[in-house]
C-alpha positions as CSV (number, residue, x, y, z in Angstrom):
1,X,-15.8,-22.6,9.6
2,X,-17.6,-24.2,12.2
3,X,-18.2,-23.2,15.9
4,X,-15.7,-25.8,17.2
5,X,-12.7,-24.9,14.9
6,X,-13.9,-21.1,15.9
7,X,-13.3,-21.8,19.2
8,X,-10.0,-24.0,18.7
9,X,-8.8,-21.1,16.2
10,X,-10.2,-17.5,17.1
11,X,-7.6,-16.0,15.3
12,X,-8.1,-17.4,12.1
13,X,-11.0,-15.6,11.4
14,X,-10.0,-12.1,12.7
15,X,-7.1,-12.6,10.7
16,X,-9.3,-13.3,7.4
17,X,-11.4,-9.7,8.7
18,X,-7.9,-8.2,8.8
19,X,-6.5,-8.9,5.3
20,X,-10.5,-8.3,3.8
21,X,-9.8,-4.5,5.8
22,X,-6.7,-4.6,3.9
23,X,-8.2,-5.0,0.8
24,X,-10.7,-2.6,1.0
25,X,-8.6,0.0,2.2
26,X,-5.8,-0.9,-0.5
27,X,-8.8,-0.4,-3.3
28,X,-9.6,2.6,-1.9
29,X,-6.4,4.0,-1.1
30,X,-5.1,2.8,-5.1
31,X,-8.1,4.5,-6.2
32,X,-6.6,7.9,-4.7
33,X,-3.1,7.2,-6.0
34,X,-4.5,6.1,-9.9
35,X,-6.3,9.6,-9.9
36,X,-3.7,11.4,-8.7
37,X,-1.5,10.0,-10.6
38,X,-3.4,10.3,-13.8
39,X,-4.7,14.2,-13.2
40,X,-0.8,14.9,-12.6
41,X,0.3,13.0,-15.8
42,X,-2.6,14.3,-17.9
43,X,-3.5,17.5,-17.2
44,X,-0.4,18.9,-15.5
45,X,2.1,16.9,-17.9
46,X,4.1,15.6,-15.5
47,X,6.5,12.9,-16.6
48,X,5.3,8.9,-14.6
49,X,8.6,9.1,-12.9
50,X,7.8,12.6,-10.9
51,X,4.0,11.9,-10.6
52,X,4.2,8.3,-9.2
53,X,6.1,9.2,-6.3
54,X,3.7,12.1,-5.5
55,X,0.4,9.7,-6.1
56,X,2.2,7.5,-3.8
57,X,2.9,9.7,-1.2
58,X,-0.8,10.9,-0.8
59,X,-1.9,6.8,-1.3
60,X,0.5,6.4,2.0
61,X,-1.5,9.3,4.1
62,X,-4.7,7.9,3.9
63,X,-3.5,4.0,3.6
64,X,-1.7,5.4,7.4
65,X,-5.2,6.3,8.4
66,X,-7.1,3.8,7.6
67,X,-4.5,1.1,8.7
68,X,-4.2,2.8,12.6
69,X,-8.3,3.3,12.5
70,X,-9.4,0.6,10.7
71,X,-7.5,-2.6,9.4
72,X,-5.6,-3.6,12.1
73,X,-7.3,-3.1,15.3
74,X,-6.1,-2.1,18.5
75,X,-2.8,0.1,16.8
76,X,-4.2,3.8,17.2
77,X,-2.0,3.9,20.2
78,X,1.2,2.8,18.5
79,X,4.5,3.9,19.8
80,X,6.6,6.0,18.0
81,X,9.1,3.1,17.1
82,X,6.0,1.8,15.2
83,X,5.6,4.4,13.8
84,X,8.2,5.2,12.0
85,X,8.2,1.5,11.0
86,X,5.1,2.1,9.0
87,X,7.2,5.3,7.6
88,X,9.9,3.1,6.4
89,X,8.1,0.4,5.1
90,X,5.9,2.9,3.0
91,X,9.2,4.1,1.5
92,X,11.0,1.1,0.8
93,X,7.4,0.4,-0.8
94,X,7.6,3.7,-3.0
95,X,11.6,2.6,-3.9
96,X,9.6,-0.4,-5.0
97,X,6.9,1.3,-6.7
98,X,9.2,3.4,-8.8
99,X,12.0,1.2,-10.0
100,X,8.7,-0.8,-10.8
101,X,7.1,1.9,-12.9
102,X,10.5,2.3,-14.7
103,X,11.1,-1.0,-15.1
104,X,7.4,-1.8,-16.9
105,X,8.4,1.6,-19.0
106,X,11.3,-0.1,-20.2
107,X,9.5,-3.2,-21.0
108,X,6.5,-2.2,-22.1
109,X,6.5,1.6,-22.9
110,X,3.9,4.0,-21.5
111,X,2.3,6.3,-24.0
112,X,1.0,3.3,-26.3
113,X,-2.5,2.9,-25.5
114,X,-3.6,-0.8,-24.1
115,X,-7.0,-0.6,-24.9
116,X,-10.2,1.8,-25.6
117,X,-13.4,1.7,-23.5
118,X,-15.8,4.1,-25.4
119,X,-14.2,7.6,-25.3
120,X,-11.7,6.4,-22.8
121,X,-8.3,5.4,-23.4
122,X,-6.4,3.3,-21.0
123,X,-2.7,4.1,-21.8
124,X,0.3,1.7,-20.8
125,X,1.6,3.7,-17.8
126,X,-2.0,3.0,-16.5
127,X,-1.3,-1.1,-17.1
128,X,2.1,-0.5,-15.6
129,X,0.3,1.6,-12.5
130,X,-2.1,-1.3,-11.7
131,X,1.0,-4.1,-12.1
132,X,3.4,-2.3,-9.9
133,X,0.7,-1.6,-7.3
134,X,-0.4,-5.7,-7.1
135,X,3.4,-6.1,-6.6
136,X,4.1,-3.7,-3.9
137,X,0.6,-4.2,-2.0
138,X,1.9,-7.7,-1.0
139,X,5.3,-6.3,0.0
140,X,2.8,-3.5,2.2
141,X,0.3,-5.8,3.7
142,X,2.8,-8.3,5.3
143,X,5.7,-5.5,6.4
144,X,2.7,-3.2,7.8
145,X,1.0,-6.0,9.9
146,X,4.3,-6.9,11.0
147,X,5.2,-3.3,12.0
148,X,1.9,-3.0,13.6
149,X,0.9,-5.9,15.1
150,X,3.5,-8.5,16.0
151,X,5.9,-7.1,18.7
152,X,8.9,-7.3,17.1
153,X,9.0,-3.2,17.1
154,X,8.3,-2.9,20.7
155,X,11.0,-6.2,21.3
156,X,13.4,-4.3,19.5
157,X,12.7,-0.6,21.4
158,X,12.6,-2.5,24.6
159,X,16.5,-4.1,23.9
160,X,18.1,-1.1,22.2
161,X,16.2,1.2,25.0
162,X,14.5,3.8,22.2
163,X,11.1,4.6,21.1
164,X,7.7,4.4,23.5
């Protein structure tokens, strides 16, 4: 991008900083869920249908952090209508998440292992894991910045008189 069009467009590249944030924080946050998710399936033997929403749940804590801090700027002092807009997006996005994992269970099973990389074994509710979480982080990244960032929550507050 050149100076000119960076002047013409400013937003274009804080925009392109805003979905990288994204990104990073979405790696980092589907790190958190995977091992959750995994230490609950195999070492506590819960079934991918209990632990998935749990993994989720402690993903949507630190993704909340990192998304007021970090990815999208100038949010720490959301109002409450906001915030319960990222609450209801998250859960729409577990809803998501877990008629996902069921769905890929149904399809492709879960226990069957996918593939071996030394002494590790990556099973299919891992595969199913990483498909439903590509799915669902598209459905997050444009509801979230949405709730976050366009107006549309304040807009609405401000008609129906609720919220901050």
């Amino acid at each position: 991008m050149t100076e000119t069009q960076r002047k013409e467009n400013p937003g274009k590249k804080s925009a392109w900083g805003e979905i990288l944030r994204f990104a990073i924080a979405g790696g980092v946050c589907f790190l958190i869920e995977f091992a959750v998710l995994v230490l609950l399936k195999e070492k506590l033997g819960l079934d991918t249908l209990i632990a998935a929403p749990i993994a989720f749940a402690v993903s949507v804590a630190v993704n909340y952090l990192l998304c007021m801090a970090w990815v999208f700027k100038g949010t720490k002092d959301a109002g409450t209508a906001a915030k319960a807009g990222f609450l209801i997006t998250s859960l729409i996005g577990l809803l998501l998440n877990e008629l996902l994992m069921l769905l890929f269970r149904l399809i492709f099973g879960e226990e069957a292992v996918a593939v071996t990389l030394g002494q590790t074994r990556v099973s299919m509710y891992m595969v199913n894991k990483c498909l439903a979480t590509l799915l669902v982080m598209i459905w997050n990244f444009f509801t979230k910045k949405a709730v976050l960032t366009s107006g549309w929550v304040r807009r609405m507050t401000e008609r129906f008189g609720k919220g901050k």
